[in-house]
C-alpha positions in Angstrom: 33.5 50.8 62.7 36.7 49.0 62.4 38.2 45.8 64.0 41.7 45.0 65.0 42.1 43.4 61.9 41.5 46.5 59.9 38.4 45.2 58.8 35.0 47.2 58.7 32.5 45.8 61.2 28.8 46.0 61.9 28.2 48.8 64.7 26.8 47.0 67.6 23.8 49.3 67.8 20.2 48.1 69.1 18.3 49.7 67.0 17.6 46.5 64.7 15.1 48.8 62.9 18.0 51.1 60.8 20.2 47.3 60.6 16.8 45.7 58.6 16.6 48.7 56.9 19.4 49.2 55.7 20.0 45.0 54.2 16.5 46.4 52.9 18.3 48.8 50.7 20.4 46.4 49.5 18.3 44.7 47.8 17.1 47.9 45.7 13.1 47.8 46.2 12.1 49.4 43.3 14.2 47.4 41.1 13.1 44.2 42.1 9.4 45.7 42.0 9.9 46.3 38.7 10.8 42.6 37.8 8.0 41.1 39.7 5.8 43.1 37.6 7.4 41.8 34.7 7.1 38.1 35.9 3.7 38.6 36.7 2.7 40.7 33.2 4.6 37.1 31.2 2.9 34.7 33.5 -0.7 36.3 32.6 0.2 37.2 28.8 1.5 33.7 28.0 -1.6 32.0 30.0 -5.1 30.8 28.4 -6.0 29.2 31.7 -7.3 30.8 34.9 -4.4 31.4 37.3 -2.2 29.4 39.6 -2.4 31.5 42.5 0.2 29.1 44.5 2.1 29.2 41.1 2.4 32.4 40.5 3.2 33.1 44.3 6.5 30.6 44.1 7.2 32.7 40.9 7.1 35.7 43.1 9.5 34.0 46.2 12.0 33.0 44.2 12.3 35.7 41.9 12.2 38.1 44.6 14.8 37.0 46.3 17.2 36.6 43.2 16.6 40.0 42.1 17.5 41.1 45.6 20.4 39.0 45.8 21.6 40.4 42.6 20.7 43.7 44.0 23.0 43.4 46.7 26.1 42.0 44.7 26.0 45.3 42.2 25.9 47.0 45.8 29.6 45.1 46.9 30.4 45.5 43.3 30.0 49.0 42.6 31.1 50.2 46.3 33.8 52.5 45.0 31.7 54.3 42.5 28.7 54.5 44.7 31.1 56.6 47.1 31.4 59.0 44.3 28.0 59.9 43.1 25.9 62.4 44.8 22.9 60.5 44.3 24.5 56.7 45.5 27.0 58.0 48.6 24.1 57.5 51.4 24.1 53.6 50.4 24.7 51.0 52.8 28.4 50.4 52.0 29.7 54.1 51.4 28.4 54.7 54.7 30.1 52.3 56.7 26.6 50.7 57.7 27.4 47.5 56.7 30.6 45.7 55.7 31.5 44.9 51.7 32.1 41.2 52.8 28.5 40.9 54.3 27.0 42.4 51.4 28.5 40.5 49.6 27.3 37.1 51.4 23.9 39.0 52.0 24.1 38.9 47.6 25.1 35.3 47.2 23.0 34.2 50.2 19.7 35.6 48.4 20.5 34.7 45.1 21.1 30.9 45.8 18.2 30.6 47.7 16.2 32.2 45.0 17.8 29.9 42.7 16.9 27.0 44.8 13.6 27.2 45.2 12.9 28.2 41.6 14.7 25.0 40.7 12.5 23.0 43.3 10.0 24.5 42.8 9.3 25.8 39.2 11.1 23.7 37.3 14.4 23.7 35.2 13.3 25.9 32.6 12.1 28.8 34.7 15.6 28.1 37.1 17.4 28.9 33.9 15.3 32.0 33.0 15.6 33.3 36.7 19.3 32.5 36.7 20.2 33.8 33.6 18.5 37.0 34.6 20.7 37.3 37.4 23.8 36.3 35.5 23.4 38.9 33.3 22.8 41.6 35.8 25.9 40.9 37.5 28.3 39.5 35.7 27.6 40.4 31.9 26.2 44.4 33.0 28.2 45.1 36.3 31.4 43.3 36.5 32.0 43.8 32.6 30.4 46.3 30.7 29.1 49.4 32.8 32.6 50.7 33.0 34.0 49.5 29.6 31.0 50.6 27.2 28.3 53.3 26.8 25.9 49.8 25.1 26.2 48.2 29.2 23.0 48.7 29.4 21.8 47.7 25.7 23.1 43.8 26.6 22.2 44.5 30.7 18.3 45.0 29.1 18.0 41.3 29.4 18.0 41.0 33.2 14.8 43.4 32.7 13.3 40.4 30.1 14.3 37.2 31.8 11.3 37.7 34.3 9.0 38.2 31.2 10.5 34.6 30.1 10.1 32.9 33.5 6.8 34.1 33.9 5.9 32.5 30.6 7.7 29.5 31.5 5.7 28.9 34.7 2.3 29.4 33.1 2.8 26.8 30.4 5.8 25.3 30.3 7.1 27.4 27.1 8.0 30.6 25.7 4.9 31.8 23.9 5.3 34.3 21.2 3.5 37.1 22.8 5.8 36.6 26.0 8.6 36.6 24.1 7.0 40.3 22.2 6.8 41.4 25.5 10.1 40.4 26.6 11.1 42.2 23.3 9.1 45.3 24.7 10.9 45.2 28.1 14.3 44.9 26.4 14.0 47.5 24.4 12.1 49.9 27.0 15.6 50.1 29.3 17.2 51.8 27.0 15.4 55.0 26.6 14.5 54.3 30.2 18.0 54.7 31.9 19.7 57.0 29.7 16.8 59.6 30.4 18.1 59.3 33.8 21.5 59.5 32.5 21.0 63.0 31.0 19.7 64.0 34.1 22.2 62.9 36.3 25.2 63.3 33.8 27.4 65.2 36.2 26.8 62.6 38.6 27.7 59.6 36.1 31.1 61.9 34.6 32.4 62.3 38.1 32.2 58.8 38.8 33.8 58.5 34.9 31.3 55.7 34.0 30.6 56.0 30.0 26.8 56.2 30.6 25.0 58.3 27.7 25.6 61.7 27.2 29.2 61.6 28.7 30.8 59.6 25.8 28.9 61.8 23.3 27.0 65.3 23.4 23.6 66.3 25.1 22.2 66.8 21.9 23.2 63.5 20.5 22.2 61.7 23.3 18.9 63.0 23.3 18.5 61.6 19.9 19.4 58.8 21.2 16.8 58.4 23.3 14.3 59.1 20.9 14.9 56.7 18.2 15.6 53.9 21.0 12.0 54.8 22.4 10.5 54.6 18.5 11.5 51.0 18.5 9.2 50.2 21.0 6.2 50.8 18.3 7.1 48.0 15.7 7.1 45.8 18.8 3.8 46.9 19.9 2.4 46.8 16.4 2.9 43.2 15.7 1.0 42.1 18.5 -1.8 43.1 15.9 -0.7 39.6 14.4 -2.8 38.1 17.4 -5.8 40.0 16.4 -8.5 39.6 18.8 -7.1 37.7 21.5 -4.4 40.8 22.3 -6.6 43.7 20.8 -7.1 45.3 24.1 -3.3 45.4 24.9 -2.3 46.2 21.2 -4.9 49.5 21.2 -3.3 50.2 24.6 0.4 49.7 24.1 0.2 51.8 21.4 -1.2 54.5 22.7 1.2 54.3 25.3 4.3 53.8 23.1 3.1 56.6 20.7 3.0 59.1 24.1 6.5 58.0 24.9 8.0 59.0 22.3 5.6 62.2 21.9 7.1 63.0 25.5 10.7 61.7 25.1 10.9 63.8 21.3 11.3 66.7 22.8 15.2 65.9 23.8 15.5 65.6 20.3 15.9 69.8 20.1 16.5 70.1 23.8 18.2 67.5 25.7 17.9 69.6 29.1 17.5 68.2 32.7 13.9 69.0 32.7 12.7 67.5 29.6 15.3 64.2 30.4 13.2 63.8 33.5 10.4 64.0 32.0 10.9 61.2 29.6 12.3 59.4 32.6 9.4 59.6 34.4 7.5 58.8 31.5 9.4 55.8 31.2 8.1 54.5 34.9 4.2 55.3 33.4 5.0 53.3 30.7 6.1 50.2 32.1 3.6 50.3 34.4 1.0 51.0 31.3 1.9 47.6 29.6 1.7 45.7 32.9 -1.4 47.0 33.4 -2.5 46.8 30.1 -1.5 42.5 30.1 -3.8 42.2 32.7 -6.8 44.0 31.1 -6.3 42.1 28.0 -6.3 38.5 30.4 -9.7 40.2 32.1 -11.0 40.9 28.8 -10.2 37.4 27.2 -11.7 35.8 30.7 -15.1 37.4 30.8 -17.8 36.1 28.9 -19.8 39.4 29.0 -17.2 41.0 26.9 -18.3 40.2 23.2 -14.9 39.5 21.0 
């Protein structure tokens, strides 16, 4: 809908259901699932003490609503390339459902308030972690690199390890070094991760002309790519052994899991088709979820008594 002044506006529709929805979608739910999970898996990896529930739940808040606001900012951001891809043209924007401005304010809105109350709340050091993380996502990754460089999301990996840093942050106060492994691990997960679902949406990427693996290079090289980015996750894993036994139950399980990835992910290696790319993408998902999973096993494990280690 447009105003006199050219300008898109809301639709002055009553069904408030579709309008919360659809600020909903700005904020990319499964994105900023995936860096709660995070915080939560550095909070618990970098703690010896039982947790702070209240803690962890401010941890949560604020985070949340930074990675939303962020969320929404790559959604104004990217508008015009969003309206180009199949897979991105039912957002929000490209839709006329809401305004680019209110996005927009919807972004900075969440993000300050996220910012806020991890200051106020959390301290300076997980602020900075939380706000660099946002930074990152939408200055260093959107506004500068995704259409300039097929490596955007190389550098962009650290939006996906800040949360490790600030959970580790609001557990002790520090950066332990197995938080800062696993922030490692998540950095070097995204890779593999989003250019799997690059070669499966690579017609989709070259339309919009974004260089987003395999459009600068081949299929065939790109599926290499993929593979030797998800073999780097296994040296990671491995010096966890370092620990010994307090992180044996995470190190037997990360590596299982890292060795499957790239079992999965190696076959783009000879055949970089859709199929197998969404294979390892989904892979990728099983993964992360995996080593979350696998933190808090290892935190069970070091917590009950019954367990002899």
């Amino acid at each position: 809908m447009t105003g006199i002044d050219g300008k898109a506006r809301e639709s002055p529709t009553r069904d408030w259901g579709t309008r919360v929805r659809s600020y909903f979608t700005l904020t990319k739910p499964g994105i900023t699932a995936f860096i709660l999970l995070v915080a939560v898996a550095g909070y618990f990896v970098a703690s010896p003490y039982p947790p702070d529930w209240a803690r962890l739940g401010e941890l949560l808040v604020a985070g949340g609503l930074a990675s939303g606001g962020a969320a929404a900012l790559n959604h104004w951001y990217d508008r015009d390339l969003d309206a180009a891809m199949r897979r991105t043209r039912a957002r929000p924007i490209p839709t006329e459902r809401i305004p680019a401005e209110r996005v927009r304010d919807f972004g900075l809105g969440l993000s300050a308030a996220g910012w806020i109350l991890a200051a106020a709340l959390l301290g300076l050091g997980p602020f900075l972690a939380i706000a660099s993380g946002t930074l990152v996502y939408v200055g260093i990754y959107t506004m500068w690199l995704k259409r300039r460089t097929r490596w955007n999301i190389v550098i962009g990996g650290y939006a996906g390890s800040a949360p490790v840093l600030a959970g580790s942050l609001a557990a002790v106060g520090m950066i332990t070094p197995a938080a800062a492994l696993l922030a490692l691990l998540i950095f070097l997960w995204t890779p593999p991760h989003f250019w799997s679902l690059a070669l499966v949406l690579k017609d989709d990427f070259g339309q919009a002309r974004l260089p987003m693996l395999p459009n600068p290079q081949s299929p065939q090289r790109s599926g290499q790519t993929v593979v030797l980015s998800a073999a780097l996750l296994l040296p990671v894993t491995l010096a966890f052994y370092a620990f010994r036994a307090n992180y044996l139950p995470f190190f037997v399980l990360a590596t299982a899991l890292g060795i499957a990835f790239v079992g999965i992910t190696s076959f783009l290696w000879v055949s970089p088709e859709r199929r197998t790319a969404l294979w390892g993408f989904i892979f990728s998902g099983v993964y992360l979820l995996g080593i979350v999973g696998a933190v808090l096993v290892n935190w069970l494990w070091i917590f009950t008594p019954l367990v002899p280690h």
